[in-house]
C-alpha positions in Angstrom: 0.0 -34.4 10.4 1.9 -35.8 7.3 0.5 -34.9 4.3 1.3 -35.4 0.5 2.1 -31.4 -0.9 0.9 -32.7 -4.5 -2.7 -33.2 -3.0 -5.0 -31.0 -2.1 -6.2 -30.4 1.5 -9.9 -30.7 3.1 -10.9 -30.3 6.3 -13.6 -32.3 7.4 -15.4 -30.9 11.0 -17.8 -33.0 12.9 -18.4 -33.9 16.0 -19.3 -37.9 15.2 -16.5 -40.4 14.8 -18.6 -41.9 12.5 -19.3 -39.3 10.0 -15.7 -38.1 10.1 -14.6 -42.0 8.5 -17.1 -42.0 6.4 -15.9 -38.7 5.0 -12.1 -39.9 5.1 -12.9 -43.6 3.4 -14.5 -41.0 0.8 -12.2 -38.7 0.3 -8.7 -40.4 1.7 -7.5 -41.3 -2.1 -7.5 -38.1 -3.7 -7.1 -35.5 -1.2 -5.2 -34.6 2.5 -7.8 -35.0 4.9 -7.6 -33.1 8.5 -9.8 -33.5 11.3 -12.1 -31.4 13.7 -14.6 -32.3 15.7 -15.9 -28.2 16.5 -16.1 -25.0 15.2 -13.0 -23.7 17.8 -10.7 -26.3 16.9 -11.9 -25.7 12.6 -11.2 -22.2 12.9 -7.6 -22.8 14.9 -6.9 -25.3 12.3 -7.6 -23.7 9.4 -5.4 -20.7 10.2 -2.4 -22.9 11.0 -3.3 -25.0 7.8 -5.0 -22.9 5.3 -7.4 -26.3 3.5 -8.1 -25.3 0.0 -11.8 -26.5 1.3 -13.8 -27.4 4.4 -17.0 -29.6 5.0 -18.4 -28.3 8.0 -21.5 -29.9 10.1 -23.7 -27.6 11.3 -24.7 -29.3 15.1 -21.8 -29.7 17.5 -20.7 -28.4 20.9 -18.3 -25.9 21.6 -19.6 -24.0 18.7 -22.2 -24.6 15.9 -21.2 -24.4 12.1 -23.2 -21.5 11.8 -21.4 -19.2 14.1 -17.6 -20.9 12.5 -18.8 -20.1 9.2 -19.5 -16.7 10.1 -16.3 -16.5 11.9 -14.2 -18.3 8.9 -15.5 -15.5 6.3 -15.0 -12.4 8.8 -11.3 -13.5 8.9 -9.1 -12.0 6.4 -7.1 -15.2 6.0 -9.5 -17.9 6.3 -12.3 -15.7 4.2 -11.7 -17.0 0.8 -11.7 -20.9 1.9 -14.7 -22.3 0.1 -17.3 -24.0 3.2 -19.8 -27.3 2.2 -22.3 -27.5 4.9 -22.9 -31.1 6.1 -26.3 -31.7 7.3 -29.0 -34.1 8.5 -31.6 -34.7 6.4 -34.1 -34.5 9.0 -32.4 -31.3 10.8 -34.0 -28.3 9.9 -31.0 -26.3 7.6 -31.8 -23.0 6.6 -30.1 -22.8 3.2 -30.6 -19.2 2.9 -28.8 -18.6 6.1 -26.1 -20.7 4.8 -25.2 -19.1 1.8 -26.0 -15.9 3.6 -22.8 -16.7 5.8 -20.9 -17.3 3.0 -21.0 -20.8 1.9 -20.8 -22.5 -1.3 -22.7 -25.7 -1.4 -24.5 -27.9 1.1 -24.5 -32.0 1.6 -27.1 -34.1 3.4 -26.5 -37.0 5.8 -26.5 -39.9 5.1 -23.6 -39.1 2.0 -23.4 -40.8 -1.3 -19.9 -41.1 -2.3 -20.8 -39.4 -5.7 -22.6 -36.7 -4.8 -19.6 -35.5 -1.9 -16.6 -36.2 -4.5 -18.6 -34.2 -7.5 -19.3 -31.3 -4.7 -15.8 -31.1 -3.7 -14.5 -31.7 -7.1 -16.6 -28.6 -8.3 -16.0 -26.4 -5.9 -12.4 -26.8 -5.3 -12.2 -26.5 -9.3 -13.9 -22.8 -9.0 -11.5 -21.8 -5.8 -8.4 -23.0 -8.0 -10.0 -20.6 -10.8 -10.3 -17.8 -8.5 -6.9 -18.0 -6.8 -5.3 -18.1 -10.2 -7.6 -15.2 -11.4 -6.9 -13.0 -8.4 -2.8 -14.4 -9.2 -2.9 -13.0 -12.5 -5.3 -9.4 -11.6 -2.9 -9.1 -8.5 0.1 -9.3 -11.1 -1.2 -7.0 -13.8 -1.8 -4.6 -11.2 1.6 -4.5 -9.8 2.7 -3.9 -13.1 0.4 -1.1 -14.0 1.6 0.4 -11.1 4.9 0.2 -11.6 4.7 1.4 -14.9 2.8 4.3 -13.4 5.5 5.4 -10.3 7.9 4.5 -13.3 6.4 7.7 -15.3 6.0 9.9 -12.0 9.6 9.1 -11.8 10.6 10.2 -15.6 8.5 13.2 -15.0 10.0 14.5 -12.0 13.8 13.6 -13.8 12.0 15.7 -16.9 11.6 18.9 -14.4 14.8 18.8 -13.3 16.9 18.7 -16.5 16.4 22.3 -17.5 19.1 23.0 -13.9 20.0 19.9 -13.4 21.3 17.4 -16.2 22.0 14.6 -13.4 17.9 14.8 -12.1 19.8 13.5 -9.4 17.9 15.7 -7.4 14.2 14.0 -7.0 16.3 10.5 -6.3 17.5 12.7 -3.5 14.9 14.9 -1.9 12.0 12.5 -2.2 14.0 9.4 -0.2 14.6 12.5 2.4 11.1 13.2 2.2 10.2 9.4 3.3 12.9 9.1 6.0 11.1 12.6 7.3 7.7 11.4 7.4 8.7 7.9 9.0 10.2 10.5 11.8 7.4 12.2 12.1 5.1 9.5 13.0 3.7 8.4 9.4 3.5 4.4 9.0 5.6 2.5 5.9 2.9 3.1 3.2 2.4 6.5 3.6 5.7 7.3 3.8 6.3 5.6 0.3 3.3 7.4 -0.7 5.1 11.1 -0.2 8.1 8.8 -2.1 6.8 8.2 -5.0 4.6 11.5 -5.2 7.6 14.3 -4.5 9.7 13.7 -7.5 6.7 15.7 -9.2 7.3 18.6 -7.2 8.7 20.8 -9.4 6.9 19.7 -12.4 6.1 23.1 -13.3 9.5 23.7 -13.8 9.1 22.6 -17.6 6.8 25.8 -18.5 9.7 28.1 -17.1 11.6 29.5 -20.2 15.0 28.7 -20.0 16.4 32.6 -20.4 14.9 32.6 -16.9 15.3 29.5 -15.4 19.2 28.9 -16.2 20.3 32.9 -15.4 23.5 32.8 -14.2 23.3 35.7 -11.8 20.3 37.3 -9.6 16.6 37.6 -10.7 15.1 40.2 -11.6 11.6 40.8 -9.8 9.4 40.6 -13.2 11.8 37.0 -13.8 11.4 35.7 -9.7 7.3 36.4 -10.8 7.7 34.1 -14.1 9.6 31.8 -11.5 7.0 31.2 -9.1 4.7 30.8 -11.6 6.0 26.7 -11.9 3.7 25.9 -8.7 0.7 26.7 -10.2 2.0 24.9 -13.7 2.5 22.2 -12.2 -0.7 21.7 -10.5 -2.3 22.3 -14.0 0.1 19.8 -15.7 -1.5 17.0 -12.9 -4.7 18.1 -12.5 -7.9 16.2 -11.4 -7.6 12.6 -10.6 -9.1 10.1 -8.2 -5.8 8.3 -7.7 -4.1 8.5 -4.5 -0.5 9.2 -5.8 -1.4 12.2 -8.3 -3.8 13.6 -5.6 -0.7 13.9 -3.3 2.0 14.9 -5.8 -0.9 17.6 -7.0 -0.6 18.5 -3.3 3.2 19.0 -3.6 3.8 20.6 -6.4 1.4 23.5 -5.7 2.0 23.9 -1.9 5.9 22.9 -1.6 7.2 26.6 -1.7 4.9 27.8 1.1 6.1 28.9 4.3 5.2 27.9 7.9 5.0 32.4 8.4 2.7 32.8 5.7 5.7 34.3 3.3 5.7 31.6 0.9 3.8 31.1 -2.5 1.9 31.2 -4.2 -1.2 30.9 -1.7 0.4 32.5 1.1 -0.7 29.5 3.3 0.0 30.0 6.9 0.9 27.4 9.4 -1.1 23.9 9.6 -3.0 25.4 6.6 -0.3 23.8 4.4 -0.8 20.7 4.0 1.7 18.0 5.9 2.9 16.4 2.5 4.2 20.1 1.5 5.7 20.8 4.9 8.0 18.0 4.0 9.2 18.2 1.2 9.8 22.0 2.0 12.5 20.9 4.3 13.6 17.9 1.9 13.9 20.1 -0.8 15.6 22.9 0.6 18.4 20.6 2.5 19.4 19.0 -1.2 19.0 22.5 -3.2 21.9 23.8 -0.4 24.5 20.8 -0.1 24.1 20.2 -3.7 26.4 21.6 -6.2 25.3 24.3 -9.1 26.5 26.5 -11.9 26.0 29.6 -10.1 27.0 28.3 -6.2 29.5 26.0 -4.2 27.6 23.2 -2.3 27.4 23.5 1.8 28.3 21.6 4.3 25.7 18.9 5.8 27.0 20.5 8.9 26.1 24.6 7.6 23.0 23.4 6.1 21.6 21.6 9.0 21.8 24.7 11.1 20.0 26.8 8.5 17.0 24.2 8.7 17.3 24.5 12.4 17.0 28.6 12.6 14.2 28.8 9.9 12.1 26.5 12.5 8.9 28.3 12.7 9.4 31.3 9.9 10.3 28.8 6.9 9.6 25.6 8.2 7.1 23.3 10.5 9.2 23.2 13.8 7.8 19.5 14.2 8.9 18.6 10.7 13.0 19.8 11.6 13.0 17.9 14.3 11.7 14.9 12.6 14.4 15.9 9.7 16.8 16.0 12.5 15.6 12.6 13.9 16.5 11.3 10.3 19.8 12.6 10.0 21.4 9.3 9.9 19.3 7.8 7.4 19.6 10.9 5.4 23.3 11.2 5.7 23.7 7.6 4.2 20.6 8.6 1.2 23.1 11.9 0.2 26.6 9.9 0.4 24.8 6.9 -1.4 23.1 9.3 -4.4 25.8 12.0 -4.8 
């Protein structure tokens, strides 16, 4: 099926030999014409093709262009693909139906020449429109949400330099976090969902004062109080929002000191009642706080660090979760050699 790539595509579907060279004598010049002569073979054809518009008769066997239509628009792929309905003048077309179903226009047999090339010309002029449209919406999006993950990034490096000049840290704990989840069973886009939502865990880190947060030696129990204090800041700092992303990193800066006993804070959440995205990062976070290097302590071992994770199973942490985390070790060994 040679076809010139400058032209645009139509496929033409009828069952007549006739009416199908009558299309093609019309349209040959400007356009690549393909052929069907049912709704089966249009719908086969247009997902190995993709034509930018198809005329489709409405009486043939196999199946009618009714029930193609229908099938045409319930397709993802094929659903934008503006459909002309070809019909008889003495056939009985319901034209609500048709545009019911998802068509655009109609033509009626016999064709004038004029009336098919202005039809096509038209409509295939409004499905360029829209396909650049959706381009450009598509783009702008892609940007406004990278703009956005960009300033959930910023944010999260903004907690972290009170204790940790590098913010080094999110980078870290929140590709853990995704490697976790894709070991626990979560698919590719909500694993980048916990991604881009952890570095906001310890958001509230920016309302600590400093004479607390950088001690050198042990807190006090009035100072640990002022210290856990940065989940519920946090949460404020986020607050209400219908998007996705802030919804979860909402979820993770409030939850992500609570432990799988009940001894956490600052809900005291026990079990299952914390929610998965916390559970997580829990782990995450813990395993980069203890082989990462601070004023006041010597980094661990992967090795030491791994078996701490392993014995708080079930007091600190989500037994399920630690053995995803240990499921991930490879990936997370390369993530801490890669961002050290």
């Amino acid at each position: 099926m040679s076809q010139d790539i400058k032209k645009q595509t139509i496929l033409v579907v009828d069952d007549s030999t006739e009416n199908l060279d009558i299309l093609d004598s019309i349209l040959s010049t400007e356009y690549n014409i393909n052929f069907a002569t049912n709704g089966k073979t249009a719908i086969e054809i247009s997902k190995k093709y993709m034509p930018d518009i198809i005329l489709l008769d409405i009486i043939m066997p196999v199946m009618d262009g009714f029930e193609a239509c229908k099938l045409l628009k319930k397709d993802p792929l094929t659903k934008n693909i503006p459909i002309i309905f070809v019909t008889a003048k003495e056939e009985d077309f319901d034209e609500a139906k048709g545009f019911e179903l998802g068509a655009v226009d109609y033509i009626t047999k016999p064709v004038s020449s004029i009336v098919v090339k202005a039809r096509v010309k038209t409509q295939l002029a409004l499905y360029d429109q829209k396909r650049e449209l959706t381009r450009l919406v598509n783009e702008r999006t892609k940007e406004l949400n990278q703009t956005r993950l960009e300033i959930i990034r910023k944010l999260g490096v903004a907690s972290e330099f009170k204790d940790n000049e590098t913010g080094i840290h999110v980078v870290r704990m929140s590709k853990y976090c995704c490697e976790i989840a894709k070991a626990y069973g979560f698919n590719e886009d909500e694993a980048e969902l916990l991604l881009n939502a952890a570095p906001m865990h310890d958001l509230g880190k920016i309302g600590i004062p400093d004479v607390v947060l950088q001690k050198p030696g042990k807190l006090n129990d009035e100072e640990w109080e002022i210290i856990k204090t940065h989940c519920d800041i946090g949460k404020r700092i986020i607050g209400e929002h219908k998007s996705e992303l802030i919804s979860t990193a909402k979820i993770v800066a409030y939850e992500h000191h609570e432990k799988w006993n009940g001894k956490g804070y600052p809900q005291g959440l026990v079990g299952e009642d914390i929610h998965i995205y916390a559970r997580i990062v829990a782990v995450a976070d813990v395993f980069d706080a203890l082989t990462s290097l601070r004023p006041y302590k010597e980094a661990w071992s992967t090795k030491r660090a791994i078996k701490l994770v392993e014995e708080e199973a079930g007091s600190h942490f989500d037994p399920k979760v630690v053995e995803a985390f240990i499921k991930a070790m490879p990936e997370i060994i390369m993530i801490k050699n890669k961002y050290q």
